[in-house]
Structures are given as structure tokens and as C-alpha cells.
C-alpha positions in Angstrom: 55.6 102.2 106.6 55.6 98.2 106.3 57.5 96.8 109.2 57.7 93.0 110.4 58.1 92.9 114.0 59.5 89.2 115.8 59.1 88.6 119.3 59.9 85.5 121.2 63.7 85.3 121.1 65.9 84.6 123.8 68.8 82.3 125.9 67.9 78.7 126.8 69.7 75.8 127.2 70.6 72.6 124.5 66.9 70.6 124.4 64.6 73.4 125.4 62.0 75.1 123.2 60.9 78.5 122.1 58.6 79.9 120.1 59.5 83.0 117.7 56.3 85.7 116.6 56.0 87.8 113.9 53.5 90.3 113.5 53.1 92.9 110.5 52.3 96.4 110.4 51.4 99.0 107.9 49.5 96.7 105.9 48.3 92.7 105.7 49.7 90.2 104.0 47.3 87.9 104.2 48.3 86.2 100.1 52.1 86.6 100.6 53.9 83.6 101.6 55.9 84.2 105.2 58.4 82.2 106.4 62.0 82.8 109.0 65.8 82.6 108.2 68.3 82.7 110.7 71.8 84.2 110.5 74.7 82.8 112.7 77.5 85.0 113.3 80.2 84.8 110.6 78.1 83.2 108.1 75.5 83.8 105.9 71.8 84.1 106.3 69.7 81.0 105.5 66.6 79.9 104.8 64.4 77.9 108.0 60.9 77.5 106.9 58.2 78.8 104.8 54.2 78.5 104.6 52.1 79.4 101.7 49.2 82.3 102.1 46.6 79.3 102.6 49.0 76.9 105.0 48.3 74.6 102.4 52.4 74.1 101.8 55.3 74.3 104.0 58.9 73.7 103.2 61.6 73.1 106.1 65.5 73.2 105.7 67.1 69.8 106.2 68.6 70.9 109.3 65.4 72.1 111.3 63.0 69.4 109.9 60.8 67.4 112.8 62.1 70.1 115.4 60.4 73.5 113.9 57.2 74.0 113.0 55.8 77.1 111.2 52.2 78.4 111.5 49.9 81.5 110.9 47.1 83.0 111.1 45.5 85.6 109.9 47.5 88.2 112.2 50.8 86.7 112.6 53.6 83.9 111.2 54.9 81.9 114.4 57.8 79.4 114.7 57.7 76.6 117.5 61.3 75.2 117.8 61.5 72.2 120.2 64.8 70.3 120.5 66.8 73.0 120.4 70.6 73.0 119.4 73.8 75.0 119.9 74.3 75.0 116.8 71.0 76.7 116.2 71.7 79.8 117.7 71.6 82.2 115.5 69.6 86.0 114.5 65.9 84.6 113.3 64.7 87.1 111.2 60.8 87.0 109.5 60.1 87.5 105.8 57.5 87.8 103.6 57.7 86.7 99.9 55.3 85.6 96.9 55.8 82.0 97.2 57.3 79.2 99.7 59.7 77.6 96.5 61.1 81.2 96.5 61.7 81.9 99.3 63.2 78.7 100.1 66.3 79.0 97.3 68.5 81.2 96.6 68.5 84.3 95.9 65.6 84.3 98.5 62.3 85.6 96.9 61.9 87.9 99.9 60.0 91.1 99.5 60.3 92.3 103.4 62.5 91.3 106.2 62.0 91.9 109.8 65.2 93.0 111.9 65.4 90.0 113.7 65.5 88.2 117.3 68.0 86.6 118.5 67.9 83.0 120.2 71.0 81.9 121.6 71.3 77.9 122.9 73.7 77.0 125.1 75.3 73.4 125.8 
């Protein structure tokens, strides 16, 4: 059984980093596209970041762009958020898709989903 497995989540305050994990199990994905979304509560889940099988290309929403930084390797997809926000608090959940311009516009080319960490920022 595929499963996608974050790690890293957690409660820090306004200006602090973390760094979100994602590892895979049940099989590789090592040509798939991965990225993260995040899902407040009360609204919708959106799309964070994306980075192509090769790291070659990376797409960022508006709203995370110079703060986050995606990055893989051959095991896992990681997500270093510095700067943190309130307003980023949110459910960050991993995917895996075919390619980053899918899975960064709707509807989301996602082929698997993680169940998500949650990262909570306080002010």
C-alpha cells in the first residue's frame, strides 16, 4: 500500500522556522513530481510548492515565495519554511503528481496525498 508519511510539524511562534519531511512507502517515486499544500481551517486546501522528478523546476505560491523552500532527494520531499506567519498555520499535507504545472492549478494534478502535519504559528 502507497502511503506518504510527513514529519516535522509543530507550534512555534511568528518569525521562527521549521522544516516539514515527507517520506514514501510502498513504492518510489523517484519520476513523479512532489510538492505540499496546506489547508487552514475553514477554507480550502491550496497549493505551496512543487519540484519536478529532476529538481530542475520549482514553482512557489505567491504567498510563500522567498520564505519556503522545497527540496528532495532521492528518499524524501522536504520543505524549509523560515519567516513564519500566523497566517500560515495551517494542515501541510505532501503530494505526489506527474508534473509541477499540475500540481500547482487547479484541479490539482495530484495522484497521492499524505494525511498531513500540522504547523501552527502563533503571534
Amino acid at each position: 500500500q502507497v502511503q506518504l508519511v510527513e514529519s516535522g510539524g509543530g507550534l512555534v511562534q511568528a518569525g521562527d522556522s521549521l522544516r516539514l519531511s515527507c517520506a514514501a512507502s510502498g513504492r518510489t517515486f523517484s519520476t513523479y513530481a512532489k510538492g505540499w499544500f496546506r489547508q487552514a481551517p475553514g477554507q480550502e486546501r491550496e497549493f505551496v510548492a512543487a519540484i519536478s522528478w529532476s529538481g530542475g523546476r520549482i514553482i512557489y505560491a505567491d504567498s510563500v515565495k522567498g520564505r519556503f523552500t522545497i527540496s528532495r532527494d532521492n528518499a524524501k520531499v522536504y520543505l524549509q519554511m523560515n519567516s513564519l506567519k500566523p497566517e500560515d498555520t495551517a494542515v501541510y499535507y505532501c503530494a505526489v503528481g506527474t508534473t509541477t504545472q499540475a500540481m500547482g492549478r487547479q484541479p490539482y494534478g495530484v495522484d497521492y496525498w499524505g494525511k498531513g502535519t500540522l504547523v501552527t504559528v502563533s503571534s
